[in-house]
C-alpha positions in Angstrom: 92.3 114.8 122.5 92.8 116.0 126.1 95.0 114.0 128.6 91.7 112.6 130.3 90.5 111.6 127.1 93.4 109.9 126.1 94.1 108.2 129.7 90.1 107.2 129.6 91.0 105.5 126.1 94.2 103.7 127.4 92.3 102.2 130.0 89.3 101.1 127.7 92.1 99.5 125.5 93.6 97.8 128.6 90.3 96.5 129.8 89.7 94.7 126.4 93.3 93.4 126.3 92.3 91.7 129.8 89.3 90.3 128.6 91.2 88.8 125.2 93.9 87.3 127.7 91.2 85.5 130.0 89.7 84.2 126.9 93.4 82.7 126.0 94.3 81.2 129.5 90.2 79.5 129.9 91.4 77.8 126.7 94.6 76.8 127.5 93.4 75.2 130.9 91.1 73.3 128.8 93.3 72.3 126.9 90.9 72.4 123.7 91.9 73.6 121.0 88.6 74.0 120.3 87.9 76.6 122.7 90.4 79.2 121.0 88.2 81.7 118.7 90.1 82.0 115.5 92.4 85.2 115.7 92.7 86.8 112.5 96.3 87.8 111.0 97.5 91.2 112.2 99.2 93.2 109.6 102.1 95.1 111.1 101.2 98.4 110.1 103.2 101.0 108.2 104.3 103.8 110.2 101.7 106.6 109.3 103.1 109.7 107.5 101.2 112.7 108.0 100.6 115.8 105.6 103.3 118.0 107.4 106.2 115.4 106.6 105.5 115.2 103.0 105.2 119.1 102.8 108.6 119.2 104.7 110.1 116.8 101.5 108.1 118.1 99.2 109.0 121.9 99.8 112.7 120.9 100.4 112.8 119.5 97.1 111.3 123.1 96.0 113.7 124.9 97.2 116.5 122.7 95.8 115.2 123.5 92.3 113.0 120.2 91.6 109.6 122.9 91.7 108.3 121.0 88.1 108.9 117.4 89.3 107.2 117.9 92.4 104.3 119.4 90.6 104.4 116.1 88.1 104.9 113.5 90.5 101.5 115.4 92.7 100.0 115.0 89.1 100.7 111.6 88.9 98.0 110.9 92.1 95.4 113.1 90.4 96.3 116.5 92.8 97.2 119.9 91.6 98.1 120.6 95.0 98.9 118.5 97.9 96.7 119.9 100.1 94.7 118.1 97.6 96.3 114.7 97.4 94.4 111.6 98.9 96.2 110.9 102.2 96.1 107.0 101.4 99.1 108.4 98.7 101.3 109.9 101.1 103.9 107.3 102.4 104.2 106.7 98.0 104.6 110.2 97.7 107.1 110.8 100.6 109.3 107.6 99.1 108.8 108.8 95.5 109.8 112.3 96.6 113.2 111.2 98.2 113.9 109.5 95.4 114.2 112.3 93.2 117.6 112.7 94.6 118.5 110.0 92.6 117.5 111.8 89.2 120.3 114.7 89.8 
């Protein structure tokens, strides 16, 4: 994504927060609660690990001698590789990973 693009997409997201936050302050001059659309819960979200980190543990833990347990624990989610691993495994991966340490 290009600096345009992403300047274009900040302002989108800005223009929709504006719209929300009119929405809140009609209602609250209303004073009805009735007026106040249901917002749904908003998970905080887990900060996203990408591919690169868990190749940076995973070949650290390599070169530190722990070549078979990486190998098993990439078995473990199905992938005989990890450029093969389901991304939705990663941040498990990445924690399992460190954790080796622990088996020293």
């Amino acid at each position: 994504m290009n600096l345009t693009e992403s300047l274009m997409k900040i302002v989108t997201d800005l223009k929709m927060l504006s719209d929300d936050l009119e929405k809140v302050v009609l209602a609250a001059a209303n004073k009805n609660n009735d007026d106040f659309e249901k917002i749904p819960d908003v998970e905080e979200s887990a900060p996203t690990v990408t591919l690169e980190e868990v190749r940076a543990v995973l070949a650290e833990k390599s070169r530190m001698g722990m070549t078979a347990a990486v190998r098993n624990l990439l078995n473990e989610y199905g992938a005989e590789k990890l450029s093969t691993l389901d991304p939705k495994y990663y941040t498990e991966i990445l924690k399992r990973a460190e954790d080796l340490n622990n088996g020293i």
